[in-house]
PyMOL Python script that loads the backbone (N, CA, C, O; Angstrom):
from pymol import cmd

cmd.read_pdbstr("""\
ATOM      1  N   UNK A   1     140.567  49.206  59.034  1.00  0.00           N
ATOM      2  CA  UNK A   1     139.817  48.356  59.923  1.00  0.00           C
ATOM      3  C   UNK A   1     138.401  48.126  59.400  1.00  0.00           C
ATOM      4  O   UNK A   1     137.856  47.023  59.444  1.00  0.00           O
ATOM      5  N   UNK A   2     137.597  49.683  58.694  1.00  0.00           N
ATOM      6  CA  UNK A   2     136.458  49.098  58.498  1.00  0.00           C
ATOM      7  C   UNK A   2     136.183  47.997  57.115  1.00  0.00           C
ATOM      8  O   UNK A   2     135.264  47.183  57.030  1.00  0.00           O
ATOM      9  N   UNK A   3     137.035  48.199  56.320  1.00  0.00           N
ATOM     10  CA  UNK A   3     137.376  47.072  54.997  1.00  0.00           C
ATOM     11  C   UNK A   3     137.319  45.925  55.388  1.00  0.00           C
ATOM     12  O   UNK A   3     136.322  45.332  54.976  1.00  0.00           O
ATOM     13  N   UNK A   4     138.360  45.022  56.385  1.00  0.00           N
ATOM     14  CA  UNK A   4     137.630  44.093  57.134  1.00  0.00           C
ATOM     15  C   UNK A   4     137.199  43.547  57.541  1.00  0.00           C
ATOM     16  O   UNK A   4     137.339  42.326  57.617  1.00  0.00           O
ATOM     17  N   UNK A   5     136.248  44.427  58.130  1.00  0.00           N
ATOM     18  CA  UNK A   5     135.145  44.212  59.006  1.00  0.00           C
ATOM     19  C   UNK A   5     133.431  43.832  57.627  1.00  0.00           C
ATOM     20  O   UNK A   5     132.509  43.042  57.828  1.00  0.00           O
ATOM     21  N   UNK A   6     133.653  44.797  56.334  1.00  0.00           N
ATOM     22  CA  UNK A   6     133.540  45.037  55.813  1.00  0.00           C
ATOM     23  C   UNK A   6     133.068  43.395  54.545  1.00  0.00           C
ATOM     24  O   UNK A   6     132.092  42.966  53.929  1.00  0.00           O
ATOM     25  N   UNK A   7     134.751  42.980  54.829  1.00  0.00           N
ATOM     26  CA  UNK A   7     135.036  41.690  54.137  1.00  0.00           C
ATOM     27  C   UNK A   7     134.591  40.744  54.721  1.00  0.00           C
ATOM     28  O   UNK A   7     134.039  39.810  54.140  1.00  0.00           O
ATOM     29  N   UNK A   8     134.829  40.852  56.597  1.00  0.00           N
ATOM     30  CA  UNK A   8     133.920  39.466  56.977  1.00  0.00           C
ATOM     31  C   UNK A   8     132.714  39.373  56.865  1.00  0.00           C
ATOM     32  O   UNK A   8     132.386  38.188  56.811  1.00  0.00           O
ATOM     33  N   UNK A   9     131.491  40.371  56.773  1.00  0.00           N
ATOM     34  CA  UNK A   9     130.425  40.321  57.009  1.00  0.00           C
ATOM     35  C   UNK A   9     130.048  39.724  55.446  1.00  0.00           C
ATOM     36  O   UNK A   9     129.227  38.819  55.293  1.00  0.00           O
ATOM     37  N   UNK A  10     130.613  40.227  54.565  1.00  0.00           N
ATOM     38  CA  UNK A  10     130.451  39.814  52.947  1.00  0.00           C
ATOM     39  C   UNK A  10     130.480  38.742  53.012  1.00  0.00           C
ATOM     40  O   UNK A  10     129.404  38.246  52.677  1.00  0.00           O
ATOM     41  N   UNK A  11     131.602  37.676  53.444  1.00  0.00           N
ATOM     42  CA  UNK A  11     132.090  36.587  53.385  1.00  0.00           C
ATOM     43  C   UNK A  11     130.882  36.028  54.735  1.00  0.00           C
ATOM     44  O   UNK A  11     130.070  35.418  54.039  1.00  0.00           O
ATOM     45  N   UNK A  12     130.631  35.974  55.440  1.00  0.00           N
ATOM     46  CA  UNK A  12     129.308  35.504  56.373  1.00  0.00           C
ATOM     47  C   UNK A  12     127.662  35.708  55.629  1.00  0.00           C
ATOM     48  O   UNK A  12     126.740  34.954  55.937  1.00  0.00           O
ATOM     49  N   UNK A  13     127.518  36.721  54.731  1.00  0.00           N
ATOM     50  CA  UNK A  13     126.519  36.604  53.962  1.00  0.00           C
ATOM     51  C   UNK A  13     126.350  35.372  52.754  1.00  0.00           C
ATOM     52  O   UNK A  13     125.345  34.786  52.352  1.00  0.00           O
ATOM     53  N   UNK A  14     127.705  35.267  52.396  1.00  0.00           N
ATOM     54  CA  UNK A  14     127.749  34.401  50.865  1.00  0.00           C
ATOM     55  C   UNK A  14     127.731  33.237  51.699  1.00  0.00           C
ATOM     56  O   UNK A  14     126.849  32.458  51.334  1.00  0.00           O
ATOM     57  N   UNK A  15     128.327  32.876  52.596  1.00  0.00           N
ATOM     58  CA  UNK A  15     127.887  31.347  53.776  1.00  0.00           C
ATOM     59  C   UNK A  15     126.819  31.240  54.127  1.00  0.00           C
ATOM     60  O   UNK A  15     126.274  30.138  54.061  1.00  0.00           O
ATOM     61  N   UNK A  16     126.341  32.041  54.482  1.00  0.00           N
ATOM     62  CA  UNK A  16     124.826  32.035  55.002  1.00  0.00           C
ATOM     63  C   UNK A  16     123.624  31.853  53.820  1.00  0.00           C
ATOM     64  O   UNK A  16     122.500  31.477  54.152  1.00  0.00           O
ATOM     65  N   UNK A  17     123.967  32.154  52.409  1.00  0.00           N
ATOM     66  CA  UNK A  17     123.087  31.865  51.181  1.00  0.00           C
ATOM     67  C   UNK A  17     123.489  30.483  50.800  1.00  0.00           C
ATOM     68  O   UNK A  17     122.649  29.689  50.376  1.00  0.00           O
ATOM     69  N   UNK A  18     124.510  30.226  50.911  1.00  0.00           N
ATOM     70  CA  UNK A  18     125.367  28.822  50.442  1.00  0.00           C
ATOM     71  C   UNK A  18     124.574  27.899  50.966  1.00  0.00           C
ATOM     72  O   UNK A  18     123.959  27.005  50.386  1.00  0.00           O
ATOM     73  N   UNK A  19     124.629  28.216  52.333  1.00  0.00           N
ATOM     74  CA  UNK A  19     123.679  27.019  52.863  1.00  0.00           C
ATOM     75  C   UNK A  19     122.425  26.643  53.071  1.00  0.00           C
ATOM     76  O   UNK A  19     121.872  25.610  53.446  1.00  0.00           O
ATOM     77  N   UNK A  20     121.984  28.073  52.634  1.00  0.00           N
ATOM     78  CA  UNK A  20     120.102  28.305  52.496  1.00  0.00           C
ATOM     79  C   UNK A  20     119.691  27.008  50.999  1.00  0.00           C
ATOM     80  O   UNK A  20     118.979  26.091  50.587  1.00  0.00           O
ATOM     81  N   UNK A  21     120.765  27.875  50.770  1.00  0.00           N
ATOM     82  CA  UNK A  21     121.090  27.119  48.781  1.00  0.00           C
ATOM     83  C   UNK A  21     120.932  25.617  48.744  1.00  0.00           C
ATOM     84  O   UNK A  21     119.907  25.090  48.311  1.00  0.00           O
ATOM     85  N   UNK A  22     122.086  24.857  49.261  1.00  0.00           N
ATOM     86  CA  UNK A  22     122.296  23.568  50.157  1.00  0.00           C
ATOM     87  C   UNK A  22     121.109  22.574  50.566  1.00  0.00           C
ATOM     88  O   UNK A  22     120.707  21.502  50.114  1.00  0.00           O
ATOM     89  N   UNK A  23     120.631  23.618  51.886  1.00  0.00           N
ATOM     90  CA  UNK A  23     119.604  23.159  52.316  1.00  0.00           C
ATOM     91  C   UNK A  23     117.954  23.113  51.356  1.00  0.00           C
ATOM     92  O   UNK A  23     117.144  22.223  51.617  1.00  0.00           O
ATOM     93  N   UNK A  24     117.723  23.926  50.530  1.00  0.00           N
ATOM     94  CA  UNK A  24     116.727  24.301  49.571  1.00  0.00           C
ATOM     95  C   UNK A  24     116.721  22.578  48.680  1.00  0.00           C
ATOM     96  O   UNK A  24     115.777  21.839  48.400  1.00  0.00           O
ATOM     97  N   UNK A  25     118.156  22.441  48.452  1.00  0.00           N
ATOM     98  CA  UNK A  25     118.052  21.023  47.367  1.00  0.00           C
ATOM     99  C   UNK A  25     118.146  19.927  48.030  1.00  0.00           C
ATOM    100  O   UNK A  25     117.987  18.925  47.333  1.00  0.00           O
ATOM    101  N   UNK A  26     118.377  19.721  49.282  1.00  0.00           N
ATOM    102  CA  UNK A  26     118.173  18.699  50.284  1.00  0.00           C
ATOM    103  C   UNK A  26     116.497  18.903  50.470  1.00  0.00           C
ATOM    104  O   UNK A  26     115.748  18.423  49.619  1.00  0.00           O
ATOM    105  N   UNK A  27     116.349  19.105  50.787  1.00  0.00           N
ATOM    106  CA  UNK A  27     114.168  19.538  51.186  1.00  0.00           C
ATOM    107  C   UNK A  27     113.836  19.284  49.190  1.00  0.00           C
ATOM    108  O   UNK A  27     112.830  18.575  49.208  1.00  0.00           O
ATOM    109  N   UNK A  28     114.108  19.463  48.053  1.00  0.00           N
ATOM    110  CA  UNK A  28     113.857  18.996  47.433  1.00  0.00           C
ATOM    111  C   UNK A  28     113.951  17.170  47.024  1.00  0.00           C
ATOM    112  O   UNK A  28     113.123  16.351  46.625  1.00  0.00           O
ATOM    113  N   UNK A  29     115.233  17.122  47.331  1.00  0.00           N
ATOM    114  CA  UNK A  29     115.824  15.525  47.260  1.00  0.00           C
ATOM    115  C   UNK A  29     115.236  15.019  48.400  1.00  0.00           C
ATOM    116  O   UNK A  29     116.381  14.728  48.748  1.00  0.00           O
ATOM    117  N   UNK A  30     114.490  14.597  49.405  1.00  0.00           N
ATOM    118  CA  UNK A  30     113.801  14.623  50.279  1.00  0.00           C
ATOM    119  C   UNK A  30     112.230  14.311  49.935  1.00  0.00           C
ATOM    120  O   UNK A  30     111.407  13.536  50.422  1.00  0.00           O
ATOM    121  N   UNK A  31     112.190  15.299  48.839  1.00  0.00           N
ATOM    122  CA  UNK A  31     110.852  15.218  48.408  1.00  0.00           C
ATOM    123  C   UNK A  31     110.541  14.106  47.404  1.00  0.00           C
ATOM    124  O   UNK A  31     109.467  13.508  47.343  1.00  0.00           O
ATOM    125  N   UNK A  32     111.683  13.887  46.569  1.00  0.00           N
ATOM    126  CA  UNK A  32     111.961  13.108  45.375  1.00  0.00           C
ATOM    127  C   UNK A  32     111.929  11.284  46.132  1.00  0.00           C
ATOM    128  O   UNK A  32     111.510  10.181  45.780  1.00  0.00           O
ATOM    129  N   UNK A  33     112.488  11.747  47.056  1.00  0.00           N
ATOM    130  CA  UNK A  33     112.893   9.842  47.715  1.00  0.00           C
ATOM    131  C   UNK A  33     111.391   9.705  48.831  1.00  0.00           C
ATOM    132  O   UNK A  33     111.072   8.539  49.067  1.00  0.00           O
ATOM    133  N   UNK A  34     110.477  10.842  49.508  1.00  0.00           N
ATOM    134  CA  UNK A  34     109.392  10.142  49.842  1.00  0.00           C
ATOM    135  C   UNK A  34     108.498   9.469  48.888  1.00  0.00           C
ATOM    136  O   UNK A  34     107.807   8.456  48.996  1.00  0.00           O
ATOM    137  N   UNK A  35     108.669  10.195  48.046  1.00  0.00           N
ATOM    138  CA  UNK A  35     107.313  10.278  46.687  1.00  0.00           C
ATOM    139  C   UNK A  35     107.848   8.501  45.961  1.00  0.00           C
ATOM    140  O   UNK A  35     106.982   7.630  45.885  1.00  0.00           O
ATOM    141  N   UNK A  36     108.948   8.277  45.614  1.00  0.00           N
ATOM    142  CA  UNK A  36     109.456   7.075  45.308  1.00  0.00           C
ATOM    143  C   UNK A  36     109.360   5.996  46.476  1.00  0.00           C
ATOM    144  O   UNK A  36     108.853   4.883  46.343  1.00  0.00           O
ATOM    145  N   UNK A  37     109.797   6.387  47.374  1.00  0.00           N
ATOM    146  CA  UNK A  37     109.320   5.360  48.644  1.00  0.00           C
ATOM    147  C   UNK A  37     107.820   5.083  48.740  1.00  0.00           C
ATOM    148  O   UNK A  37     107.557   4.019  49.299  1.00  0.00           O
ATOM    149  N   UNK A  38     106.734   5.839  48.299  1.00  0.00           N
ATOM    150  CA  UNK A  38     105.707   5.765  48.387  1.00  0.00           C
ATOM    151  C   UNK A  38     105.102   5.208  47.391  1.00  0.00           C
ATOM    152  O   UNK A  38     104.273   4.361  47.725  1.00  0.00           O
ATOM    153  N   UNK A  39     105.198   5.345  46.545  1.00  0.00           N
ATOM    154  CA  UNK A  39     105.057   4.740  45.318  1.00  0.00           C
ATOM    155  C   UNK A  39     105.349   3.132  45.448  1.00  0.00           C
ATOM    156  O   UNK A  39     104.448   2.295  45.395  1.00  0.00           O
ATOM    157  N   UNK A  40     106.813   2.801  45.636  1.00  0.00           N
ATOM    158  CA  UNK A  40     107.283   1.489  45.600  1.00  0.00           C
ATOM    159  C   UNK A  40     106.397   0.965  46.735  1.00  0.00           C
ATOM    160  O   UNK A  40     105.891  -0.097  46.375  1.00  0.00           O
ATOM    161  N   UNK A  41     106.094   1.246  47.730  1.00  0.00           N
ATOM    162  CA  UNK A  41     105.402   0.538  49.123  1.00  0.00           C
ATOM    163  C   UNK A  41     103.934   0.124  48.910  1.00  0.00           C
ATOM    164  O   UNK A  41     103.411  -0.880  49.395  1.00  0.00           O
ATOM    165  N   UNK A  42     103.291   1.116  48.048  1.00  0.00           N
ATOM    166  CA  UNK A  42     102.415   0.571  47.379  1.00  0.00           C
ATOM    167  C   UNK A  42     102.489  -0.177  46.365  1.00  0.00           C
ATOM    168  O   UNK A  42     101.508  -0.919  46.417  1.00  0.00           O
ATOM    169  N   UNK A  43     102.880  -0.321  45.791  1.00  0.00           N
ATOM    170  CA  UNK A  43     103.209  -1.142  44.315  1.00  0.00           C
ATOM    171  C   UNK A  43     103.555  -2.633  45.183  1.00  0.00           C
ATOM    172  O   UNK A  43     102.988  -3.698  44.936  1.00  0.00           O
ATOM    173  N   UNK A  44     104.425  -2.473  46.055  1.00  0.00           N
ATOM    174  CA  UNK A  44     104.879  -3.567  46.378  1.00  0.00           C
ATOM    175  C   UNK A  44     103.931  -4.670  47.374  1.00  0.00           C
ATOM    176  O   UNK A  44     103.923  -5.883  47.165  1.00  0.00           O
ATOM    177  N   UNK A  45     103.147  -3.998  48.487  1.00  0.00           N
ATOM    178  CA  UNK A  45     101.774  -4.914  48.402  1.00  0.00           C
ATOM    179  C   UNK A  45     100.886  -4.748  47.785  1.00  0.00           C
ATOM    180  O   UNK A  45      99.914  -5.337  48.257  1.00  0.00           O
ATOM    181  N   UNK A  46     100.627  -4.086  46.689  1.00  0.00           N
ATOM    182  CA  UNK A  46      99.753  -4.845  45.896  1.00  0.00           C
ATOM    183  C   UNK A  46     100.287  -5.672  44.752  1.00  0.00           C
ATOM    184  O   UNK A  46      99.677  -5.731  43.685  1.00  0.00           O
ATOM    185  N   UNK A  47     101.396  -6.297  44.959  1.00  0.00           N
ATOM    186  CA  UNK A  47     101.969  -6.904  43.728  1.00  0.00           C
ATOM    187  C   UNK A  47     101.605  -8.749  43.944  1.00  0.00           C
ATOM    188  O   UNK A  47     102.152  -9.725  43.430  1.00  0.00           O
ATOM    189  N   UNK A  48     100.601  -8.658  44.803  1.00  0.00           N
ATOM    190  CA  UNK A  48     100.187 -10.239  44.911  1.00  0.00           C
ATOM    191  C   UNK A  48     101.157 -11.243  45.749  1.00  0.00           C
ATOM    192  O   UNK A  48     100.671 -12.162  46.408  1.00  0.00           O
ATOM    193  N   UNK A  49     102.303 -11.053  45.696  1.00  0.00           N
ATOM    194  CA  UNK A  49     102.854 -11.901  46.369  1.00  0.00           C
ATOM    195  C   UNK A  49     102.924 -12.133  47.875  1.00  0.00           C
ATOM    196  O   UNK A  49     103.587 -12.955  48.508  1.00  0.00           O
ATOM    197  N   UNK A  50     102.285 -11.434  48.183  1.00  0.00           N
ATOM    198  CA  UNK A  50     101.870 -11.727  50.245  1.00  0.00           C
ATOM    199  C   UNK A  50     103.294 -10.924  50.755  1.00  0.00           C
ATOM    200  O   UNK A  50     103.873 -11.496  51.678  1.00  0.00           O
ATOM    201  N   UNK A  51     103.606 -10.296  50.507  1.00  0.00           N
ATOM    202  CA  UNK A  51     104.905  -9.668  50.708  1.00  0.00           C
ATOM    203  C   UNK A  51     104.377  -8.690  52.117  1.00  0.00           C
ATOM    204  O   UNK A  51     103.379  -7.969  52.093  1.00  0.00           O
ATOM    205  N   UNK A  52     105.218  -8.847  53.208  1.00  0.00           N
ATOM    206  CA  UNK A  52     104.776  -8.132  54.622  1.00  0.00           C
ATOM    207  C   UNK A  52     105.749  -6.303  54.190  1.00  0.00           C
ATOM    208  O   UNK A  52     106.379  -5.787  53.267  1.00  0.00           O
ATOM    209  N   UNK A  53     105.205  -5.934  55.767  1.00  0.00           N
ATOM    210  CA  UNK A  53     105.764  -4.370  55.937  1.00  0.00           C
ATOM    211  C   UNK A  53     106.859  -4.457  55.760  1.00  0.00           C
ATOM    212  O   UNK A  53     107.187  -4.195  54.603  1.00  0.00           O
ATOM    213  N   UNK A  54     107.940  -4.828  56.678  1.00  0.00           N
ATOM    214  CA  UNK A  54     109.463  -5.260  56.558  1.00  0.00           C
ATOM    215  C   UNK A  54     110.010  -5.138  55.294  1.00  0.00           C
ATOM    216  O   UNK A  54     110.612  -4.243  54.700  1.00  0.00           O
ATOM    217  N   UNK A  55     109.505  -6.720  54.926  1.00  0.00           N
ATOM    218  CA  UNK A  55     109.913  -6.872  53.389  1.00  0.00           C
ATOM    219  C   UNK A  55     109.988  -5.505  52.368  1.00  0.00           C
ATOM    220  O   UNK A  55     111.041  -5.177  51.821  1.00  0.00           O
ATOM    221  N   UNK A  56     108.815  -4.821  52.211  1.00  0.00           N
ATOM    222  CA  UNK A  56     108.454  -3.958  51.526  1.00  0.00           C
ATOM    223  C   UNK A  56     109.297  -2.730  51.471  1.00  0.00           C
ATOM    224  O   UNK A  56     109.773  -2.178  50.478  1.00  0.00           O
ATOM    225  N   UNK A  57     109.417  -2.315  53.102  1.00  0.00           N
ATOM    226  CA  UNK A  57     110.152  -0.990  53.465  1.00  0.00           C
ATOM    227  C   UNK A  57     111.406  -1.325  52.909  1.00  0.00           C
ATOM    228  O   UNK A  57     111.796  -0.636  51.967  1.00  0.00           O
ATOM    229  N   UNK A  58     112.328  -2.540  53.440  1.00  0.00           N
ATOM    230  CA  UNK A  58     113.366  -2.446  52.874  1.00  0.00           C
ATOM    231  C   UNK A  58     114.032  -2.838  51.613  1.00  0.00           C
ATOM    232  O   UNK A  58     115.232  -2.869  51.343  1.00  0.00           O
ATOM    233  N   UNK A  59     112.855  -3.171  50.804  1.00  0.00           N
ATOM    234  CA  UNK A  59     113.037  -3.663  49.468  1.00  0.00           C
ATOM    235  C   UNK A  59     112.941  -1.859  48.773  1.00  0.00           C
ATOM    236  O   UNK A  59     113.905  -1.403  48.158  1.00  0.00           O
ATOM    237  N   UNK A  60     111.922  -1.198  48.954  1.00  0.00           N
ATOM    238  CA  UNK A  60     111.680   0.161  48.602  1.00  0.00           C
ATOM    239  C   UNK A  60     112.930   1.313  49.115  1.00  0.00           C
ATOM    240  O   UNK A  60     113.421   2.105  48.311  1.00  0.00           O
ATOM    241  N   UNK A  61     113.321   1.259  50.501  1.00  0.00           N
ATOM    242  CA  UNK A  61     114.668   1.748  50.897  1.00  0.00           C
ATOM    243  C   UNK A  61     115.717   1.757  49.696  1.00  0.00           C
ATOM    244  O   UNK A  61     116.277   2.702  49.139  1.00  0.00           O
ATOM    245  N   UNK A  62     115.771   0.750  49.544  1.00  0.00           N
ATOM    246  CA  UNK A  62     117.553   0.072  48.805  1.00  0.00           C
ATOM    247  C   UNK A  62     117.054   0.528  47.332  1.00  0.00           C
ATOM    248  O   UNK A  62     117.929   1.206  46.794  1.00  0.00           O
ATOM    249  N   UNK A  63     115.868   0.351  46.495  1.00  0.00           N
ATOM    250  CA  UNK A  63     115.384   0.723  45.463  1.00  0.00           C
ATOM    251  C   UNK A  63     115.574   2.086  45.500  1.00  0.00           C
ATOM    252  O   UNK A  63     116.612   2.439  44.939  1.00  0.00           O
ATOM    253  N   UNK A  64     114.846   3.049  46.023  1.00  0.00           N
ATOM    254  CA  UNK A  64     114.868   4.625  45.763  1.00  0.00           C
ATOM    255  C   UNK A  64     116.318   5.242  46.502  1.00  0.00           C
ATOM    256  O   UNK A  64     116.796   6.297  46.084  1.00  0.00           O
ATOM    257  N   UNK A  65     116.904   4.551  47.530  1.00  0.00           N
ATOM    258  CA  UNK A  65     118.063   4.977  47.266  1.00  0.00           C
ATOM    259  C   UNK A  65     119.345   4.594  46.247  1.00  0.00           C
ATOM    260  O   UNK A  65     120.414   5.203  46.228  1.00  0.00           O
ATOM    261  N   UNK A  66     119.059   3.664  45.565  1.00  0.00           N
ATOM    262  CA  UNK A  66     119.672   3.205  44.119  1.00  0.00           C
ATOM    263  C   UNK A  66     119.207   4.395  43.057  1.00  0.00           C
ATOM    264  O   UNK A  66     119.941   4.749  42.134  1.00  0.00           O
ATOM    265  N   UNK A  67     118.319   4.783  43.223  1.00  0.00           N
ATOM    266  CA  UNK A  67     117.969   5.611  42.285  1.00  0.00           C
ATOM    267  C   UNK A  67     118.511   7.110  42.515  1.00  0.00           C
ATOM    268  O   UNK A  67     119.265   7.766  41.796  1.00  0.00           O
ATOM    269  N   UNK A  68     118.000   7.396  43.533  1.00  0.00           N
ATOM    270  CA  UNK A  68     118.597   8.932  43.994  1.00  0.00           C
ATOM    271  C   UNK A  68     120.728   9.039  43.839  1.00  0.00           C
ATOM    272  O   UNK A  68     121.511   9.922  43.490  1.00  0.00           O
ATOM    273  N   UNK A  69     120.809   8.207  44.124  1.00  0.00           N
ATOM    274  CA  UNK A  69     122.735   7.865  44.010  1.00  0.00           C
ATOM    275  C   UNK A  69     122.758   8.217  42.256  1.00  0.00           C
ATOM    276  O   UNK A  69     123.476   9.105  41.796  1.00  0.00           O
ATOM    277  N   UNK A  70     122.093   7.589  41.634  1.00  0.00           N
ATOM    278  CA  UNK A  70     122.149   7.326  40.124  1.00  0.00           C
ATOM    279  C   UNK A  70     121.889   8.658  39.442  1.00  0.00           C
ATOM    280  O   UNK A  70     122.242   9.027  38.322  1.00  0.00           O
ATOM    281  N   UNK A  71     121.117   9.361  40.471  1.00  0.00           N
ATOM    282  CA  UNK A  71     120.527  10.664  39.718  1.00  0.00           C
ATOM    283  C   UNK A  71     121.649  11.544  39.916  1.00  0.00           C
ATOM    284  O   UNK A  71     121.942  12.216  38.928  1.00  0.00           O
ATOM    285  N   UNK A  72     122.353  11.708  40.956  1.00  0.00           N
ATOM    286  CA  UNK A  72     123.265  12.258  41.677  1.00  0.00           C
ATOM    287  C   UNK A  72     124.576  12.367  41.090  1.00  0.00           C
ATOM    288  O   UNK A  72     125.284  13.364  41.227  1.00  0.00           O
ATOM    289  N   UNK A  73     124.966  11.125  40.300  1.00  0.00           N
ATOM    290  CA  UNK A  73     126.131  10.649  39.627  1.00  0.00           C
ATOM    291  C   UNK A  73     125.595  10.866  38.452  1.00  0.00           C
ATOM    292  O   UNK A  73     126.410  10.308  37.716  1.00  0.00           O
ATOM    293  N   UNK A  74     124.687  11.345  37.702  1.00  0.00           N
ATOM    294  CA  UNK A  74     124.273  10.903  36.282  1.00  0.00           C
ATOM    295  C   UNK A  74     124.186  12.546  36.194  1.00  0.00           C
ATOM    296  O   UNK A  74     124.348  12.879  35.021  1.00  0.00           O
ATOM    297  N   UNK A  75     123.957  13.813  37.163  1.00  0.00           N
ATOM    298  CA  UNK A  75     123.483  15.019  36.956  1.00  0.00           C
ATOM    299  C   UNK A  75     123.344  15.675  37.812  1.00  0.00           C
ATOM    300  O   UNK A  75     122.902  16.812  37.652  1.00  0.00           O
TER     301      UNK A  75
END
""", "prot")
cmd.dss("prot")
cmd.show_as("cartoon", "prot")
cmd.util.cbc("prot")
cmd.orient("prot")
C-alpha cells in the first residue's frame, strides 16, 4: 500500500514541475510577442502614412503572431 501511495505522490510531483515548466515558457513567449507588438505599433505610426490605432493594432497582431507561429514551427 505504501509503494502506491508512494508512486502517486511521485507521479503528482513530476505534473506539478511539468506545468511550472509549461507555464515558465508561456510568461517567456508572452514576453517575446509584447516586445514585438510594441515595437511594430511604434514603427507603424511613425511610418508617415496617417495610419490610425485600429489599423496599427491589427496590422501588428497578425505580424507578431506570424512570427511567433514561425518560431514555434522553425524550433
Amino acid at each position: 500500500m505504501e509503494k502506491k501511495f508512494e508512486a502517486v505522490l511521485l507521479l503528482c510531483l513530476v505534473g506539478i514541475a511539468a506545468m511550472h515548466t509549461e507555464k515558465a515558457d508561456a510568461t517567456s513567449d508572452d514576453q517575446k510577442f509584447k516586445e514585438c507588438y510594441d515595437t511594430c505599433h511604434k514603427e507603424c505610426f511613425k511610418d508617415g502614412k496617417g495610419n490610425g490605432y485600429t489599423f496599427c493594432e491589427m496590422k501588428c497582431d497578425a505580424d507578431c503572431a506570424t512570427k511567433e507561429i514561425k518560431a514555434k514551427l522553425m524550433g
